[in-house]
C-alpha positions in Angstrom: -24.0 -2.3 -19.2 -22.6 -5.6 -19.1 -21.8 -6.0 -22.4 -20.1 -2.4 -22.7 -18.1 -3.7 -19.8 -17.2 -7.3 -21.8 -16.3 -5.3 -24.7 -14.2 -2.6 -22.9 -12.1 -5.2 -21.4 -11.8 -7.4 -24.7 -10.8 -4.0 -26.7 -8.2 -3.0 -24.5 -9.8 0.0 -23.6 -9.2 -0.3 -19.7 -5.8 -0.5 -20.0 -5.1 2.9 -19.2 -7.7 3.4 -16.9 -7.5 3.9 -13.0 -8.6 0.9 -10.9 -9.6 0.6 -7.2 -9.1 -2.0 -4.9 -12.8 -3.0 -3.4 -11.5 -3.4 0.3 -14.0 -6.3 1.0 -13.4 -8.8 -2.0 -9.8 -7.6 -2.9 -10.7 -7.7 -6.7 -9.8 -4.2 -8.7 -12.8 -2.3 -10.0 -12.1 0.2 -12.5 -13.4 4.0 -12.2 -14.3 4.7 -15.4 -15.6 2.2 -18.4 -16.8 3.5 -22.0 -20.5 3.3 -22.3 -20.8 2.6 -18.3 -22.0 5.4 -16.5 -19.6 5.7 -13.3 -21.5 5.1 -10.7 -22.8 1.6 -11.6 -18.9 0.9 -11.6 -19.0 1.2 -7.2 -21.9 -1.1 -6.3 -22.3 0.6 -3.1 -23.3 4.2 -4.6 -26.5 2.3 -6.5 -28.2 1.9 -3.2 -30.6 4.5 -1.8 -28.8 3.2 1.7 -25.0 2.7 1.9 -25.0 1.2 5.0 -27.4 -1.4 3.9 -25.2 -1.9 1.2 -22.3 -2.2 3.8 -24.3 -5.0 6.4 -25.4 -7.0 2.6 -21.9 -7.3 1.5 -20.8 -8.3 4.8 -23.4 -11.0 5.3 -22.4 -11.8 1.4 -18.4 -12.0 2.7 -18.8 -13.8 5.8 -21.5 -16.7 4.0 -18.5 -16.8 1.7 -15.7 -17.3 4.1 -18.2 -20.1 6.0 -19.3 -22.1 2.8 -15.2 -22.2 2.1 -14.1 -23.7 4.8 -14.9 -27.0 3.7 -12.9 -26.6 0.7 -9.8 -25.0 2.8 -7.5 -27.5 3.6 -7.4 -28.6 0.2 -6.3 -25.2 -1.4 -2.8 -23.3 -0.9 -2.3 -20.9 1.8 -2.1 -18.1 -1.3 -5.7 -19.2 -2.0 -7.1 -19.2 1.5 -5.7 -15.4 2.1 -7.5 -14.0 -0.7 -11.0 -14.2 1.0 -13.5 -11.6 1.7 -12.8 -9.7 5.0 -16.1 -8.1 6.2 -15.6 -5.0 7.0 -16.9 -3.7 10.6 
């Protein structure tokens, strides 16, 4: 689906589609893609556990947010805001 996804996005065709904010990472996801079936879109619903999912992306988030502080002090403050917040 990758490429459906590359395409999509290089064809304008997710211009007019809705977008959801992914309350861990902050980046926008979109609902819908052509050629992607939906629920590959939400990584969460293509687990057979959801609250695996949930303590994976945490650990993911939190690894994140500990491998960056080395890089911290030299980025702005807008920078350092936009990290993951693990979710409880």
């Amino acid at each position: 689906y990758t490429r459906a996804m590359l395409n999509a996005a290089l064809d304008g065709d997710l211009d007019d589609v809705e977008f959801v904010t992914d309350e861990r990472f902050g980046f926008e996801v979109p609902t819908s893609c052509p050629g992607v079936p939906s629920e590959v879109l939400q990584p969460r619903t293509t687990w057979n556990d959801g609250e695996a999912y949930d303590a994976t992306a945490n650990k993911l988030a939190t690894m994140f947010n500990e491998n960056f502080k080395r890089y911290e002090a030299g980025v702005s403050a807008e920078v350092n805001a936009s990290a993951p917040t693990p979710l409880a």
